[in-house]
Structure formats: C-alpha cells, structure tokens
C-alpha positions as CSV (number, residue, x, y, z in Angstrom):
1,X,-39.3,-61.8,11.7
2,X,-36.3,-62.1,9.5
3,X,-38.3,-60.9,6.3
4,X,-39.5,-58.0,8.7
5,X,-36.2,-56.7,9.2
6,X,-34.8,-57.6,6.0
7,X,-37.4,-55.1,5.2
8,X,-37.0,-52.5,6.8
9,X,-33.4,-52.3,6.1
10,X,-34.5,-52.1,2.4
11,X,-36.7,-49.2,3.5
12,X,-33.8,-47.2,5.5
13,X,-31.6,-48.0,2.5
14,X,-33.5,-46.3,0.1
15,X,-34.9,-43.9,2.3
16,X,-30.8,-42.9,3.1
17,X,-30.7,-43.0,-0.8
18,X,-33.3,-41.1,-1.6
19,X,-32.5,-37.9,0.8
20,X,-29.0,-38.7,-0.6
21,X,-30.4,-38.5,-4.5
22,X,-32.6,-35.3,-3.7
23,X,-29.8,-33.1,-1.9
24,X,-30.3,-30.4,-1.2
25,X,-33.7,-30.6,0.4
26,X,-33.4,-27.8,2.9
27,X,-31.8,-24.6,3.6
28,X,-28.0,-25.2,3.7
29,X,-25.5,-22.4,5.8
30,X,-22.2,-21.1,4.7
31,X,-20.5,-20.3,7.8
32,X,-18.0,-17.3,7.1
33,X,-15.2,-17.0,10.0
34,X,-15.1,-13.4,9.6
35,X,-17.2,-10.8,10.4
36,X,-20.0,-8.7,7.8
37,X,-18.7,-6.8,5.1
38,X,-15.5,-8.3,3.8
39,X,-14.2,-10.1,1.1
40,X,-14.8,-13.4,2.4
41,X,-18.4,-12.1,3.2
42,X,-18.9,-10.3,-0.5
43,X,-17.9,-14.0,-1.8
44,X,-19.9,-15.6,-0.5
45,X,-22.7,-13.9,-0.5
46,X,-22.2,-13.8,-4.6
47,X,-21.8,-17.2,-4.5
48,X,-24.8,-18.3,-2.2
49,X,-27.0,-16.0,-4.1
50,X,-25.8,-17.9,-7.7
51,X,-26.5,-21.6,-5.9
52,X,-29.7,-20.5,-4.3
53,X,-30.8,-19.9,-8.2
54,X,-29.4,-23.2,-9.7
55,X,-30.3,-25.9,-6.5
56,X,-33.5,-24.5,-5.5
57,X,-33.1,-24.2,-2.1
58,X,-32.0,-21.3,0.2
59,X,-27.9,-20.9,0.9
60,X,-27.9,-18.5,3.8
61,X,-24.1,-16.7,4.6
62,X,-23.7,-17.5,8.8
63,X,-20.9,-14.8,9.8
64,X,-18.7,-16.3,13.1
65,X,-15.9,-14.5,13.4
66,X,-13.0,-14.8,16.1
67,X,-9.8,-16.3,17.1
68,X,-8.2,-15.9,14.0
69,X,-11.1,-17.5,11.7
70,X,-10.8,-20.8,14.4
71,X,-14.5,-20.2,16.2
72,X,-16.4,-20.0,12.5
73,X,-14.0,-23.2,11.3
74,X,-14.3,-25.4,14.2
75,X,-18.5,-25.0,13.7
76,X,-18.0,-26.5,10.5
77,X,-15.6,-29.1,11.1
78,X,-18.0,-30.2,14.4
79,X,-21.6,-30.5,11.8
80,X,-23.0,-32.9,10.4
81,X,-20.9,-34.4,7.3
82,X,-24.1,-33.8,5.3
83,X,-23.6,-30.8,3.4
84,X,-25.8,-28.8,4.9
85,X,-23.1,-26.5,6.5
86,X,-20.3,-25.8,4.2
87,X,-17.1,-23.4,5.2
88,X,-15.9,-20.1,2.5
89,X,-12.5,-20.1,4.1
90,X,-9.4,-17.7,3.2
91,X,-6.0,-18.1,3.9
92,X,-6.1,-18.1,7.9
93,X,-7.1,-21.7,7.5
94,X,-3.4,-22.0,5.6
95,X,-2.2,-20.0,7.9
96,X,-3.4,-21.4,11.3
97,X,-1.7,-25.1,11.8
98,X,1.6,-22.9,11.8
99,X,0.5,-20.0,14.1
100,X,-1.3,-21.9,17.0
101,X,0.9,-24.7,18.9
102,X,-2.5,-26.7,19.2
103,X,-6.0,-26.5,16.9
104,X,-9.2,-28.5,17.8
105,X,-8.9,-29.6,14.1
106,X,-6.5,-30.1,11.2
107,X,-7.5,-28.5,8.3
108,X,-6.3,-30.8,5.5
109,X,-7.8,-33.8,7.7
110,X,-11.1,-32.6,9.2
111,X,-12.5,-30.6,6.2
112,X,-13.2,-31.9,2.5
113,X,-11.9,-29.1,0.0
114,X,-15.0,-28.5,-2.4
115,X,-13.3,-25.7,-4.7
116,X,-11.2,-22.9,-4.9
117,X,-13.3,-19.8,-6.2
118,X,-10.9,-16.9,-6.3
119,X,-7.7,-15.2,-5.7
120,X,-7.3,-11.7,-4.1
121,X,-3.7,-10.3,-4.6
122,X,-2.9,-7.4,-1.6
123,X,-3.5,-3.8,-1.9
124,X,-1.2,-1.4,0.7
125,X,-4.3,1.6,1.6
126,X,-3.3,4.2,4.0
127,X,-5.3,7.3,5.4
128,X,-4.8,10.1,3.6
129,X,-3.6,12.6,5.8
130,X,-0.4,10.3,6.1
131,X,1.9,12.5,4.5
132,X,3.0,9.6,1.9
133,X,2.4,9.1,-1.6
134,X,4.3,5.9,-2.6
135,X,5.8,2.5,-1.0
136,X,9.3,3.8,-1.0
137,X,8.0,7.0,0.9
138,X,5.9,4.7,3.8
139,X,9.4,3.0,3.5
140,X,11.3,6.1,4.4
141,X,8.9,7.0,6.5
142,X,8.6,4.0,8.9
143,X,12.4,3.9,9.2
144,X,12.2,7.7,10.2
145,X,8.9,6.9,12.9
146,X,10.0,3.0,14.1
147,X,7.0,1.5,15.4
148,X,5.1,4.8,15.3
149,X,2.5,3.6,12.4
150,X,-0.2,0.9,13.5
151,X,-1.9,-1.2,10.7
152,X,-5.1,-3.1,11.0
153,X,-5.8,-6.5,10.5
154,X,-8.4,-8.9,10.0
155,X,-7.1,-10.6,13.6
156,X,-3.9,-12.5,14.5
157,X,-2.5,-14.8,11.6
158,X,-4.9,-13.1,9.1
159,X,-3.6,-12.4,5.8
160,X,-3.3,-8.9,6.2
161,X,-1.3,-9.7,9.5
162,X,1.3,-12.3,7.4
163,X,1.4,-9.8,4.7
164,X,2.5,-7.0,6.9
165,X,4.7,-9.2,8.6
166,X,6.1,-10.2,5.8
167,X,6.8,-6.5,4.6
168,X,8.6,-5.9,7.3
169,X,10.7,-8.5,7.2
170,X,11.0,-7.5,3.4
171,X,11.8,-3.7,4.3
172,X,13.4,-4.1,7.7
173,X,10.9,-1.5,9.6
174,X,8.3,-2.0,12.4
175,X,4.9,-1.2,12.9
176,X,2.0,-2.1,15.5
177,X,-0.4,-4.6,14.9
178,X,-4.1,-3.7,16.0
179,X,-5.9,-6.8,15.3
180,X,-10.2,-6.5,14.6
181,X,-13.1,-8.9,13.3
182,X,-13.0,-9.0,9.9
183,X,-12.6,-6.7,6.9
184,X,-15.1,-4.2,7.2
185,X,-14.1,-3.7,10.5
186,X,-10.4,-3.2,9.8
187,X,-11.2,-1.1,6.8
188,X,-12.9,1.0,8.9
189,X,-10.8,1.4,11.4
190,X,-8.4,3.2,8.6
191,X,-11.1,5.5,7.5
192,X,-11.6,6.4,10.9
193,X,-7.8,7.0,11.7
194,X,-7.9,4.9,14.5
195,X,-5.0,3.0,12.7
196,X,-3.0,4.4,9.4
197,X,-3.0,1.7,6.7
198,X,-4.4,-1.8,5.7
199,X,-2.9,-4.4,3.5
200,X,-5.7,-5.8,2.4
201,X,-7.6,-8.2,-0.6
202,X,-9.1,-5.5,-3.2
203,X,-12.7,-6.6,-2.4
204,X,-12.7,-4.9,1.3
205,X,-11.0,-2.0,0.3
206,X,-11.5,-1.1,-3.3
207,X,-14.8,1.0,-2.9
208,X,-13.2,2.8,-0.4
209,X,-10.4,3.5,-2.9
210,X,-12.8,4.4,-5.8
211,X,-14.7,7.2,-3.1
212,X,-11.8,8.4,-2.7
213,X,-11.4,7.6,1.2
214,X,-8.1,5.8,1.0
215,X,-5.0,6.0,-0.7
216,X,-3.6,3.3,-2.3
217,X,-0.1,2.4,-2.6
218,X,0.7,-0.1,-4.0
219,X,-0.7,-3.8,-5.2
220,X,1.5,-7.0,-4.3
221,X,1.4,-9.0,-7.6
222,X,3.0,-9.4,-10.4
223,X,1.1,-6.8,-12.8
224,X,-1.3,-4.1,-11.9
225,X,-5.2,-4.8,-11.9
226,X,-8.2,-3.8,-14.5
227,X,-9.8,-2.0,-11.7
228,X,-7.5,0.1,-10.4
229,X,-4.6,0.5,-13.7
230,X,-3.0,3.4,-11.6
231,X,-2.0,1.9,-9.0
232,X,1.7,0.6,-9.3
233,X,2.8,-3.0,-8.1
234,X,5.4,-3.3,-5.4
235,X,7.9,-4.6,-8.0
236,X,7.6,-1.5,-10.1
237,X,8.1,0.5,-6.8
238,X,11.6,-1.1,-6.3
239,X,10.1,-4.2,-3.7
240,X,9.9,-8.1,-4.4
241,X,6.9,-8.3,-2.2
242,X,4.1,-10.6,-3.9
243,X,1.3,-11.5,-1.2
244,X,-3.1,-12.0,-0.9
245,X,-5.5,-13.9,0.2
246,X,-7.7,-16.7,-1.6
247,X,-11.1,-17.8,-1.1
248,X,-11.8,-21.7,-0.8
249,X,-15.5,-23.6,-0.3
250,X,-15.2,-26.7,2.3
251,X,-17.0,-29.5,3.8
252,X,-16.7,-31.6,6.8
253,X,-14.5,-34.4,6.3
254,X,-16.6,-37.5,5.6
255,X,-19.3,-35.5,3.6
256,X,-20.4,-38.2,0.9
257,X,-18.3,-37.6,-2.4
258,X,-21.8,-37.4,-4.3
259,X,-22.4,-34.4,-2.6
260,X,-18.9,-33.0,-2.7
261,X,-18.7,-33.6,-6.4
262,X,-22.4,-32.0,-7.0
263,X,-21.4,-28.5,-5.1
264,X,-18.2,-28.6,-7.1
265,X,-20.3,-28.7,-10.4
266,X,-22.5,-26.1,-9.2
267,X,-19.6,-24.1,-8.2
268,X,-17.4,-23.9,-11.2
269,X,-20.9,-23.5,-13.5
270,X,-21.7,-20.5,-11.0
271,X,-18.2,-19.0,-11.8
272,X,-18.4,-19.4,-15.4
273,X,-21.5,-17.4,-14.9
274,X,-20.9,-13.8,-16.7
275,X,-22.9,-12.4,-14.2
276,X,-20.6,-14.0,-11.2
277,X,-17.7,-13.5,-13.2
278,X,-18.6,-9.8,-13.4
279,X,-18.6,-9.2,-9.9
280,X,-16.1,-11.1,-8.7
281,X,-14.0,-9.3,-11.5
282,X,-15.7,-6.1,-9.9
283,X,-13.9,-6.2,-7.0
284,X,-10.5,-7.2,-7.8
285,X,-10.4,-11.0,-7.6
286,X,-9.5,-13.5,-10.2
287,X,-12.1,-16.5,-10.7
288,X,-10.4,-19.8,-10.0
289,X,-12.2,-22.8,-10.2
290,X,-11.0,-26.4,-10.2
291,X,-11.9,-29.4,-9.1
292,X,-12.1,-30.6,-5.1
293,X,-8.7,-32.5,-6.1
294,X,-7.0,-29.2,-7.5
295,X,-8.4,-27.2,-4.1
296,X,-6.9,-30.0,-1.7
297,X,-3.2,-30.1,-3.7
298,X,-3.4,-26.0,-3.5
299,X,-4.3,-26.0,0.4
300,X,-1.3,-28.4,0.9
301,X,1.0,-26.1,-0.8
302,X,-0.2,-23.0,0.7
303,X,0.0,-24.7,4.0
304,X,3.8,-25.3,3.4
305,X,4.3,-21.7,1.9
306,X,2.7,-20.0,4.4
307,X,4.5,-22.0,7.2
308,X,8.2,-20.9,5.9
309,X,6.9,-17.3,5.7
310,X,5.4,-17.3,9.5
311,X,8.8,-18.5,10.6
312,X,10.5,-16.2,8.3
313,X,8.3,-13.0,9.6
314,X,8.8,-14.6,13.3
315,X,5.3,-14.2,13.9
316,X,3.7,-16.2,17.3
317,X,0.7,-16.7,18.3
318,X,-0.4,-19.0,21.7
C-alpha cells in the first residue's frame, strides 16, 4: 500500500510538472476593465495577437467594464493563480486604493505585476464647435462659463477623471464630470456633443484627431509627440500640467514565478517586435518594458503619486 501511494504521488508530481513545463496548453483570457474600443482595449488586443503567434495558443481580450475598472479587476484577482486569466490594467488600478474607502482586493497584494508595456501621456480634445482654439482660451473660457462645460470620462477615478481634476485644481475653474464605460464610449460622447472635451491617452482619441473630428489642444508631457508635431504641450501653453495613463500586464497573486517570468519574456520580445513597436508607436504610446520587478516598484510609486494628487484634486468616491 505504501509503494501504491508513494506512487502515485510520483505520478501527480510530474503530472503537476508537466502541465507546469507545457504552459500554455489552452486558450488563456485577458480581462480588460474597460469597455471595446479604447486604449486599454487597442493594447491589448496588439499584444494578445503578438503572443497568440509566439506561444501557440489562443489569447482572447475579455472586455468587463464597470465601477471604475473594479468589476473586470476583481475577476482576475478571484481566478485561478494559473495564468490562464491575466489582467491589461491602466492607471485606475493606481488610482483605486485612494478613491474607494474599501476594495475587495489590494492591488499590490492580490495581483502579481507581469510587465509594464506602455505609457500614454494626455491629450486635451474638445468639439469643435467650442469656440476655442488653445488651453489658455478653454482657460478663459471656463472662468467666464463656471461649471458650464462637461467633460467625459472613462468612469469615476479614471485617468481622464484625475487628469481633469487635476487641471482644475491646476487652473482654478470647474467643470462637470459625466462619467461612461470606457474610451470609445467617452470619445464618443465628444463627437456626439453630448459632452465638450476629453482628456484622454492618444490611442482613444488620435484617429479622431487625424479625421478631423476633434480638436486638440494641448498634450500633457514634457515635449510634443511624432504623431501629432502640431500640437503644443501644456508647458509651452503657459501650464505645468504633466498627466496619462499607462498600460500594465498582471496575474493573480500566487501565479507560479515560472509562469510569471515566461509571460514577461514573451512580453518584452513582443515589444521589441518592429511590428508591435510600430503600432503601439502608431497611436501615441511609448513602449516600456521591464521586468515583473521594475512593473511592481512603478505600481508602488504610482500608487503613492496618485494618492497625493486625489487628495490634492479633492476627488471622493464611496
């Protein structure tokens, strides 16, 4: 009896190391907490496209948008630490710890930071019949209209709902939050006029720029992007204001480190891929990379950072 279960422990060992050695064997899900057709989407779509190539098995984008990017999180943090479903977070998760009194998780305990694949500085977009041609006119113009102008968001504690926070704080004007699902849903809501501007990562607004639907204004960072050269920073425009988003891959905590350290190689080899690099670069993103270590010290930072500018921006959310 006790060589019959010393064998079969043998047999579940191997068996556990086997499925372990031969990852990914099935179709694994990147859960994106935002809906279709934004910049978190168009990331990771490029990106599960690139590892569906190199691992040989199907990486499918799962969008779950909602309660600030918490439903879509909380899916992940709640699977199986197998590496089968994976998380292409943005700066909510950052954001969130600060925002909501109590979370169902903690981001820097309950996830395993894979990499960081890009960063996404802020481009102001209005509508343009909004009789404004630069930041310091929108300026003027707020401070003439207080609280008349509404700006969209991807919902409450989204990046473009810290960064406009933040640029009020900056400017000293008010405007009205309308919160929706995601970026194409927020960009949309511009072109439609239901709101009058968007701050907002170049990769969920910048075709809309290039057709000529929006008007940019400005781009928060410190020098003006390849894609759009005519388009002045804020800092040229008189304003300090330096704000984005990021785009991050994650595990559930406890994921084996094998695991975590073969998506990371697959990762960074995918971004030094012309052909990624190309259309990251295509929308307005900078490539990133790293390794899991250099993602985890970043999200600890930007956890800290963004937590003085919510308290700064006295932004509240239940």
């Amino acid at each position: 009896m006790l060589r019959a279960m010393f064998a079969l422990m043998l047999t579940l060992v191997a068996a556990a190391a086997s499925a372990q050695d031969t990852y990914p064997s099935r179709r694994i899900e990147i859960v994106v907490p935002f809906a279709a057709a934004g910049g978190t989407d168009l990331i990771a779509r490029v990106l599960a496209d690139r590892l569906s190539e190199t691992l040989g098995q199907r990486f499918v984008v799962i969008n779950r948008p909602g309660a600030s990017t918490n439903i879509g999180t909380a899916v992940v943090v709640n699977a199986p630490a197998d590496g089968y479903t994976l998380l292409l977070a943005s700066i909510s998760l950052a954001a969130n710890p600060a925002l909501y009194r109590k979370l169902s998780f903690e981001p820097q305990r309950d996830l395993a930071p894979i990499a960081l694949i890009a960063n996404s500085p802020s481009i102001l977009v209005v509508t343009p019949s909004l009789p404004v041609n630069s930041v310091a006119e929108l300026v003027a113009y707020m401070r003439a209209h207080p609280g008349e102008l509404n700006y969209a968001s991807y919902g409450a504690g989204s990046g473009p709902h810290l960064a406009a926070g933040l640029l009020q704080d900056i400017t000293g004007t008010t405007m009205q939050h309308v919160p929706y699902g995601g970026g194409g849903p927020a960009t949309l809501a511009v072109l439609r006029g239901e709101v009058q501007m968007l701050l907002a990562g170049s990769l969920a607004v910048l075709p809309q720029i290039q057709a000529g639907n929006l008007k940019p204004l400005g781009i928060a960072a410190e020098r003006r992007t390849a894609v759009l050269p005519n388009v002045p920073t804020f800092r040229e425009q008189g304003i300090d204001y330096l704000t984005g988003t990021w785009f991050g891959l994650l595990a559930p905590a406890k994921t084996p480190p094998e695991i975590v350290a073969l998506l990371n190689r697959e990762v960074v080899a995918a971004l030094r891929s012309e052909q990624v690099r190309a259309r990251i670069a295509e929308q307005g993103a900078e490539v990133v990379g790293g390794s899991p270590q250099d993602f985890a010290r970043f999200l600890k930072e930007e956890t800290e950072r963004l937590s003085a500018v919510i308290r700064r921006a006295n932004i509240h959310l239940n």
